[in-house]
C-alpha positions in Angstrom: -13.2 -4.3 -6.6 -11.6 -3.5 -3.5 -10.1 0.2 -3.4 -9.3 0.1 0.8 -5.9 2.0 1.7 -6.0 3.2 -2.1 -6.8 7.3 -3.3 -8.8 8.4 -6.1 -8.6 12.0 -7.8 -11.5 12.6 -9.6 -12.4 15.8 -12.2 -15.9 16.9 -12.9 -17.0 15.4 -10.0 -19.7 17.5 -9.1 -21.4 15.8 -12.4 -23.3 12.8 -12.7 -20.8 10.2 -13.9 -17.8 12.2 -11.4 -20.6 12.2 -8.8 -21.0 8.2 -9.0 -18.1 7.4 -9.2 -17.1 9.5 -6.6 -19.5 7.2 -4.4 -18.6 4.0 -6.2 -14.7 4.2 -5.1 -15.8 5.7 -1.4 -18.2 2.8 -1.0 -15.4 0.3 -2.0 -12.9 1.8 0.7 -11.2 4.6 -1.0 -10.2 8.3 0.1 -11.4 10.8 -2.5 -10.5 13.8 -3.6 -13.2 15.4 -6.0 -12.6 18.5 -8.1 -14.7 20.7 -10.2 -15.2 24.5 -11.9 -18.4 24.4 -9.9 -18.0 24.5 -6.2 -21.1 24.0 -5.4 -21.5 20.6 -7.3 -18.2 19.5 -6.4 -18.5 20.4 -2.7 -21.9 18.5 -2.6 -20.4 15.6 -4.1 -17.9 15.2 -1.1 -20.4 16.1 1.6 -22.4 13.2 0.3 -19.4 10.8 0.7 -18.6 12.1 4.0 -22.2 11.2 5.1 -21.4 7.9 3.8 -18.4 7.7 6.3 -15.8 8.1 3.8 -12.6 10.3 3.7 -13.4 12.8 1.1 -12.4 16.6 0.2 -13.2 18.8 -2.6 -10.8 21.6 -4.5 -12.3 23.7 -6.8 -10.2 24.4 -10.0 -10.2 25.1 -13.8 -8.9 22.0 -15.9 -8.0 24.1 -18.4 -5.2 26.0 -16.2 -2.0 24.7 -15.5 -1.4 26.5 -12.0 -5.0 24.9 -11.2 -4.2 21.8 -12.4 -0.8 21.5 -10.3 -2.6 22.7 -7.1 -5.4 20.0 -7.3 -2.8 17.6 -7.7 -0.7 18.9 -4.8 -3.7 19.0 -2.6 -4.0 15.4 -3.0 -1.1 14.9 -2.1 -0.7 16.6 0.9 -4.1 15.5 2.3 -3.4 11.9 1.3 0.0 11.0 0.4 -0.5 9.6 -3.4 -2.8 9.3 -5.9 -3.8 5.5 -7.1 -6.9 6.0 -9.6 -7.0 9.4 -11.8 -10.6 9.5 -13.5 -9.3 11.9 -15.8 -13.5 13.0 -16.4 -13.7 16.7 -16.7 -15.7 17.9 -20.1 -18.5 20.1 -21.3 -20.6 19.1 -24.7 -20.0 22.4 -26.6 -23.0 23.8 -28.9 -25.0 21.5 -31.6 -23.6 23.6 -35.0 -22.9 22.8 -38.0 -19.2 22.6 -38.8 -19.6 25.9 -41.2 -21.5 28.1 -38.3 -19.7 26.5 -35.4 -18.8 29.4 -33.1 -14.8 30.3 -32.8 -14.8 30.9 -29.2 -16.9 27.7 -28.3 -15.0 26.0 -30.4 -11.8 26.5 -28.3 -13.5 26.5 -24.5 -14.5 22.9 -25.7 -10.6 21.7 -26.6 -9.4 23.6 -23.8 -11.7 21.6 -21.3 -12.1 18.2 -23.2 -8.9 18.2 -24.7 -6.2 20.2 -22.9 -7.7 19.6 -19.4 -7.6 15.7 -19.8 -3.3 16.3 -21.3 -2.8 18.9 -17.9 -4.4 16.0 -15.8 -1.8 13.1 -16.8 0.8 16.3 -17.4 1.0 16.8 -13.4 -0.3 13.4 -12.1 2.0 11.1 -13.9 4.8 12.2 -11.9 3.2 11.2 -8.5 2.7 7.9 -10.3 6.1 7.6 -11.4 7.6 8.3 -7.8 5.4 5.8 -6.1 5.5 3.2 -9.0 1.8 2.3 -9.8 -1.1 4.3 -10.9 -4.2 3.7 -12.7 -5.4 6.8 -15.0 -9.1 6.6 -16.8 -10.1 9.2 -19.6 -13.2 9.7 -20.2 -13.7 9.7 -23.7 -17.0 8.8 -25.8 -18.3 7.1 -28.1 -18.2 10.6 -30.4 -14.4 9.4 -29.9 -15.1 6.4 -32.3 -17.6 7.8 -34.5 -19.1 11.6 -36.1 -22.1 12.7 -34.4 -23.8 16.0 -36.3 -23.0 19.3 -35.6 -20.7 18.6 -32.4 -17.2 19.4 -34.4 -15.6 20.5 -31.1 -17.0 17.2 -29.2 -16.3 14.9 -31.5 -12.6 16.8 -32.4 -11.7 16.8 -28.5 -12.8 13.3 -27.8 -11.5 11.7 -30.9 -8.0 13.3 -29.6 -8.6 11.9 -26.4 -8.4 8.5 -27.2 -4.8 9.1 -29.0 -3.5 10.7 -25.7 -4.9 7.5 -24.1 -2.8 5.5 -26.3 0.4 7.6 -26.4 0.3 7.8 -22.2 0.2 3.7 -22.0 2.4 3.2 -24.5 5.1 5.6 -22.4 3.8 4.3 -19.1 3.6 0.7 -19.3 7.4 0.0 -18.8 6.3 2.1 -15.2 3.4 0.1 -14.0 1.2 2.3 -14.5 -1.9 2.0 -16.9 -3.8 4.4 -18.7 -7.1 3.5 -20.2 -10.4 5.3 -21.6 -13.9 5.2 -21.0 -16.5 5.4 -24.0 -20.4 6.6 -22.3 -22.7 6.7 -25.2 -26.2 8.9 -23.8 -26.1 8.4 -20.0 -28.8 10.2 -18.0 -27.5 13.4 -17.0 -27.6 17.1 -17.6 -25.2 16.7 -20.4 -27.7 14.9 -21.9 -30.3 17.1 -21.1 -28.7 20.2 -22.9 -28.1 18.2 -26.2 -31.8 17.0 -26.1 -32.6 20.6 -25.6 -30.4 22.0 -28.2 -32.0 19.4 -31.1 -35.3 20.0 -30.1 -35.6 23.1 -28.0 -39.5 22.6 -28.7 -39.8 19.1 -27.6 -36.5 17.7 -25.8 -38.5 14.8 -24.4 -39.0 13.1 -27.9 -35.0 13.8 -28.7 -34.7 11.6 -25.5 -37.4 8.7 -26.6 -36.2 9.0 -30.5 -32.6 8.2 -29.0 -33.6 5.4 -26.4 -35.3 3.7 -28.9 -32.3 3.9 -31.2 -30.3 1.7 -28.9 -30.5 -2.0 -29.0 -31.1 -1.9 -25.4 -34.1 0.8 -25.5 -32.4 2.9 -22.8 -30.0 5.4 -21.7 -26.9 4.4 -19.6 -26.8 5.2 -15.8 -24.1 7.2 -14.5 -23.4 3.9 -11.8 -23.0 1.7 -15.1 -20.3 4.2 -16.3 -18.5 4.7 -12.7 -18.6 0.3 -12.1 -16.7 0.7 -15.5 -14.1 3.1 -14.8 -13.7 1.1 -11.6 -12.7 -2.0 -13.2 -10.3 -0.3 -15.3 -8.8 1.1 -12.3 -8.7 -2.0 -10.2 -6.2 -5.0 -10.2 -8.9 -6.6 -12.1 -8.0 -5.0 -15.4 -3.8 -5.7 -14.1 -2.8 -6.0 -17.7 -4.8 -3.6 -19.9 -3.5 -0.8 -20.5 -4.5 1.7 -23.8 -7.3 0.2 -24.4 -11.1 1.5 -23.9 -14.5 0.2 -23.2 -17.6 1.1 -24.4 -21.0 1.9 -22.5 -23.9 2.7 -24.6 -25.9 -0.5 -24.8 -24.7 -1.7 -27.9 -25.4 1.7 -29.4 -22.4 1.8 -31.8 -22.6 -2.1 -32.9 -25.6 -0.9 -34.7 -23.6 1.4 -36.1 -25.2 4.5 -34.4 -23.7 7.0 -32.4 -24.1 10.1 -30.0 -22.2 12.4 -27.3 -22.2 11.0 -24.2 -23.3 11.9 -20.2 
């Protein structure tokens, strides 16, 4: 997967899946741009790319605004011309509630971010696609896209919608060369993770992590550079004809006919 001469806008990057693949596309040639809320995250994430030689820069913004949104985009733009590979990746994980005592408010920061940040992404990058006449966008969805997962009602709402964007946007897009694809993480080792594990078990996170592990055929959690190769290959002329599809990551987690939120 060879991404030399090509740019890659990335959201959430200050995180651990937006983080590697951040480093997976620099590695393989490309120019980055990272964004995130958090700008210390997101400004470590280029500083570490930079180290590695690469060109990279950082915007801080808020997914959920459309002013934000169109200046992250244009900053890309003017610092490197066009915009190949979208990982489309920003998203929080929400409280663990059930459906009847599920906070209003959280309810609706979790669409705005998972949801409406992800339709505001492909809003105001599509057109730079469009004018240049390829692109390659990745949602990140989950595996709570496919399937319920207890007392995540926002999650599991915003991701399920998600995958339907993912299939509307290819099914508009295709005609344009440009494909539009979603990724599916089940548990991946990261702080998303972590806060779940803690919100289960606020006593004992550790054995939310072990009970879950040992839930999945292959007795692990995902790394974050198993979910960035992924959204690689869906960005790269490898994957030149699919388009609305998704893959999952969660070590044959939901063949079993398990499920859980993902990073």
């Amino acid at each position: 997967m060879d991404f030399t001469s090509k740019v890659a806008l990335i959201t959430g990057g200050g995180g651990g899946i937006g983080r590697a693949t951040a480093l997976g596309f620099a590695l393989r040639g490309a120019r980055v741009m990272v964004v995130d809320a958090d700008t210390t995250q997101g400004q470590a994430t280029a500083d570490i790319l930079t180290q590695r030689g690469a060109a990279a820069a950082f915007v801080q913004a808020d997914v959920t605004q459309a002013g934000s949104v169109a200046e992250y985009v244009r900053k890309a733009v003017s610092l490197y011309g066009r915009i190949d590979c979208f990982f489309n990746n920003a998203g929080i994980e929400g409280s663990v509630t059930p459906t009847q005592d599920y906070d209003d408010s959280m309810f609706d920061r979790v669409i705005a971010v998972n949801l409406k940040g992800v339709f505001l992404g492909m809003k105001h990058v599509i057109p730079v696609m469009l004018s240049q006449g390829s692109g390659a966008i990745c949602n990140t969805a989950s595996v709570a896209g496919l399937f319920g997962s207890p007392g995540m009602s926002a999650y599991v709402a915003s991701k399920h919608a998600v995958m339907g964007m993912t299939k509307v946007a290819a099914s508009e897009l295709a005609a344009g060369n440009i494909r539009v694809n979603a990724v599916c993480p089940g548990p991946v080792e990261t702080r998303m993770m972590r806060s779940l594990e803690a919100q289960r078990n606020p006593g004992d996170p550790e054995a939310v992590h072990r009970a879950t592990a040992a839930g999945m055929p292959s007795g692990r959690y995902t790394q974050p550079e198993e979910i960035a190769n992924a959204v690689m290959y869906l960005c790269s002329d490898l994957a030149g004809n699919m388009t609305g599809s998704q893959i999952i990551v969660d070590g044959g987690r939901s063949g079993g006919g398990g499920v859980g939120p993902r990073r």
